[in-house]
Each structure stands twice: as structure tokens, then as C-alpha cells.
C-alpha positions in Angstrom: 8.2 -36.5 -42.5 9.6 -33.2 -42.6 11.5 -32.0 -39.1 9.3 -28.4 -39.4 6.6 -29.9 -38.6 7.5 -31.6 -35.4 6.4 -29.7 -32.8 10.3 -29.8 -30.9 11.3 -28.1 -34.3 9.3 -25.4 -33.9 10.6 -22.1 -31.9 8.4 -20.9 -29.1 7.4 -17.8 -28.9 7.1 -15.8 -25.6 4.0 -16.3 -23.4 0.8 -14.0 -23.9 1.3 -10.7 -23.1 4.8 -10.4 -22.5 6.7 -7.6 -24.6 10.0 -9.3 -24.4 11.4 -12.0 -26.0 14.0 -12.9 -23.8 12.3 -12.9 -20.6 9.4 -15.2 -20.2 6.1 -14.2 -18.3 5.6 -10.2 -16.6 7.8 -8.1 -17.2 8.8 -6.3 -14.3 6.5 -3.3 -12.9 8.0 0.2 -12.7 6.5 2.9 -11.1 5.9 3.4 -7.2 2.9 2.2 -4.7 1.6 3.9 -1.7 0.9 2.3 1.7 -1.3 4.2 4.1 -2.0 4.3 8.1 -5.1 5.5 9.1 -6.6 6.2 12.1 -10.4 5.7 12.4 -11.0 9.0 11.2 -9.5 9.1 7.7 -6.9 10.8 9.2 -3.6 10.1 7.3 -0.9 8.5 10.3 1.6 7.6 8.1 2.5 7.4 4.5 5.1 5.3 2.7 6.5 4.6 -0.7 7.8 1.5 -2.5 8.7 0.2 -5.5 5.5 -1.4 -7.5 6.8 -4.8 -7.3 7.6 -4.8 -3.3 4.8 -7.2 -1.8 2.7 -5.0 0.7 3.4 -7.0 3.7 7.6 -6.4 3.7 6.8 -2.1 3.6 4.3 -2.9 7.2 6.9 -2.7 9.5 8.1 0.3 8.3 4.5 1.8 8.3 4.4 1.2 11.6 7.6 2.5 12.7 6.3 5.8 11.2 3.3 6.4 13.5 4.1 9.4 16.0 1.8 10.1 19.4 -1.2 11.4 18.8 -2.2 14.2 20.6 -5.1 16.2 20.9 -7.2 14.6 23.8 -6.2 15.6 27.8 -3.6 13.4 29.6 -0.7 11.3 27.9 -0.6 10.9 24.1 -1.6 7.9 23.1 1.0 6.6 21.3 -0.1 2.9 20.4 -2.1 1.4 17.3 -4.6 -1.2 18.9 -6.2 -2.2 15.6 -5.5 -2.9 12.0 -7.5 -3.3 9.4 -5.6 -4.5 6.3 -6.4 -6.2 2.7 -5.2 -9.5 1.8 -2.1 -8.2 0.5 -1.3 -8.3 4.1 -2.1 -12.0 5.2 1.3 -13.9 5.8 2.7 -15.3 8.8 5.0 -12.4 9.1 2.5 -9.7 9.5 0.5 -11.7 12.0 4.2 -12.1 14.1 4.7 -8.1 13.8 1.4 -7.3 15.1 1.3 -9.9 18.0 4.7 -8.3 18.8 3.3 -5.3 18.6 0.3 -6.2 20.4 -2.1 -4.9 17.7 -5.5 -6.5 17.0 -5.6 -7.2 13.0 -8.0 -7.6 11.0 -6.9 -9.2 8.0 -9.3 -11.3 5.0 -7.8 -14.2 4.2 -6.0 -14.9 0.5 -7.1 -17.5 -1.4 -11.1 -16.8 -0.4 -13.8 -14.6 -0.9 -13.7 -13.0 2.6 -15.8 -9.7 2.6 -13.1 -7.2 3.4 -14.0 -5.6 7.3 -16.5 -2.6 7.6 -13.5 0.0 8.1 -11.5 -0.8 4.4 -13.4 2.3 3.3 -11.8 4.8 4.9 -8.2 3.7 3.5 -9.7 3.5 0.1 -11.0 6.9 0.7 -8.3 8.5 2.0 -5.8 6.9 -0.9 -8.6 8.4 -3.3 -7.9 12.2 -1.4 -4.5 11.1 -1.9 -4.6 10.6 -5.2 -6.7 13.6 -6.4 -3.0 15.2 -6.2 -2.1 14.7 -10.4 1.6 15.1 -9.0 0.8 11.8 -7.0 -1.3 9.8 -8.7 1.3 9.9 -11.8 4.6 10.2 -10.5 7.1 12.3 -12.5 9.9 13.0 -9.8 12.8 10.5 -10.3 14.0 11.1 -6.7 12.2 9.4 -3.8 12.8 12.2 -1.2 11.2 14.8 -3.6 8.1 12.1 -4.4 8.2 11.7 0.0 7.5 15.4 0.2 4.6 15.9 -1.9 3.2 12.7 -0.3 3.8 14.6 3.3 2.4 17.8 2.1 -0.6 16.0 0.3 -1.6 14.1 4.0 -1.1 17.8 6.0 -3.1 19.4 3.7 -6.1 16.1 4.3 -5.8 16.6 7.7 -6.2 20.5 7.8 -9.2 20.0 5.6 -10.6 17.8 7.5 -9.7 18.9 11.0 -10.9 22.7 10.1 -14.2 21.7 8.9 -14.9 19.9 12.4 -14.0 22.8 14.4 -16.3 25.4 12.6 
């Protein structure tokens, strides 16, 4: 019996799909993601980047932090969230803490299941899409983040203009 034929003889190879040798399974994701804070609108609140492979439920708090009074309406601003409608990249223990801190109603599927994602998930996905209609966005070629920041700012003023002027016509 000849030892190259054993099967602990043999040299494995790297799993399917990875392109390095030396490190087994993904590779690590490059690039940035976008997390977005509407209100019920389509109105962009708040935009923030991270990295591609930050899970979506540490950048929340930060999202949150972000949100300014809104204005608009006679009397005080109203300057708290009181629902949330999220994906289930959102449902951990964590997020569910935040809100109740923050004493915001979320509505979150559950992972694992084949939850029907709430009636307002549409608006996100189309705001992200009027988001990313900006080439400069969608493919990111700025190294720096405060530079990538500012076209994401500009990109959610000029939303809101749009949207806002064609309302008061």
C-alpha cells in the first residue's frame, strides 16, 4: 500500500471558493456599506457608513445618535423616533436593549425564519435605490471616509429637495 494514496497523505486544498491558500473559508469583504434612517416619508434622517464586514446591528446606535429635530410642523420639534422598522440584520438582543432604552417601538423579522419583512421595508429599499443612482456612491472610489461622508450628505439633501419641492408645487 503506497502512503499517496492514504487519504492523510494527501494535501488539502483550500475550501470552494476561496482565492487564498493560506486562509481557509471567505476572504475578507472590502469595500463600504450604507445604513439608512428614514422617516415615513422616504425622507433620508440620517446616513452612515461602515466597513462591509461590520454586522449592521453594531453601526444602529450610531444611526440613531445622528437623527436631528425635525421641524416643519407648528409647536416643538419633534425630536424622537417612535418606530423602527429594520431587516433581520438587525435582530440581536442588543438592538432590542437600545431601542427599549430608547423607547422606540421596533419592528424587527426574526433571523433564522421566513418572516415577511413589515409593510414599510419599501421605503428604505427605495430610498437606498435613490441613493444609489449616484455612480459616485454606488461604486466607491474615494479612499478617505470623510470625502465618501460628503457625497453621501449631499446625495440625501439633494433626495430631500426633490422630494420636498415636488410636494409644495
Amino acid at each position: 500500500m503506497s502512503t499517496a494514496s492514504s487519504p492523510t497523505a494527501r494535501t488539502c486544498g483550500p475550501k470552494k471558493g476561496c482565492r487564498y491558500r493560506s486562509q481557509p473559508g471567505r476572504p475578507p469583504q472590502t469595500g463600504a456599506k450604507h445604513h439608512i434612517l428614514n422617516c415615513g416619508n422616504g425622507l433620508p434622517l440620517a446616513i452612515v457608513q461602515s466597513a462591509a464586514n461590520i454586522n449592521d446591528h453594531l453601526v444602529l446606535p450610531e444611526l440613531l445618535d445622528r437623527v436631528r429635530p425635525l421641524r416643519g410642523r407648528p409647536g416643538r420639534p419633534r425630536e424622537k423616533i417612535t418606530t423602527l422598522i429594520a431587516d433581520k440584520g438587525y435582530d440581536y438582543p442588543r438592538v432590542y436593549d437600545e431601542l427599549e432604552q430608547r423607547r422606540i417601538t421596533g419592528y424587527v423579522p426574526r433571523r433564522g425564519t421566513r418572516d415577511k419583512v413589515t409593510a414599510g421595508r419599501w421605503i428604505v429599499e427605495q430610498t437606498l435605490a435613490l441613493l444609489h443612482q449616484y455612480r459616485r456612491l454606488a461604486v466607491r472610489w474615494e479612499r478617505r471616509t470623510d470625502i465618501h461622508q460628503g457625497f453621501l450628505d449631499l446625495a440625501a439633501a439633494l433626495i430631500c429637495w426633490r422630494r420636498l419641492s415636488n410636494r409644495t408645487c
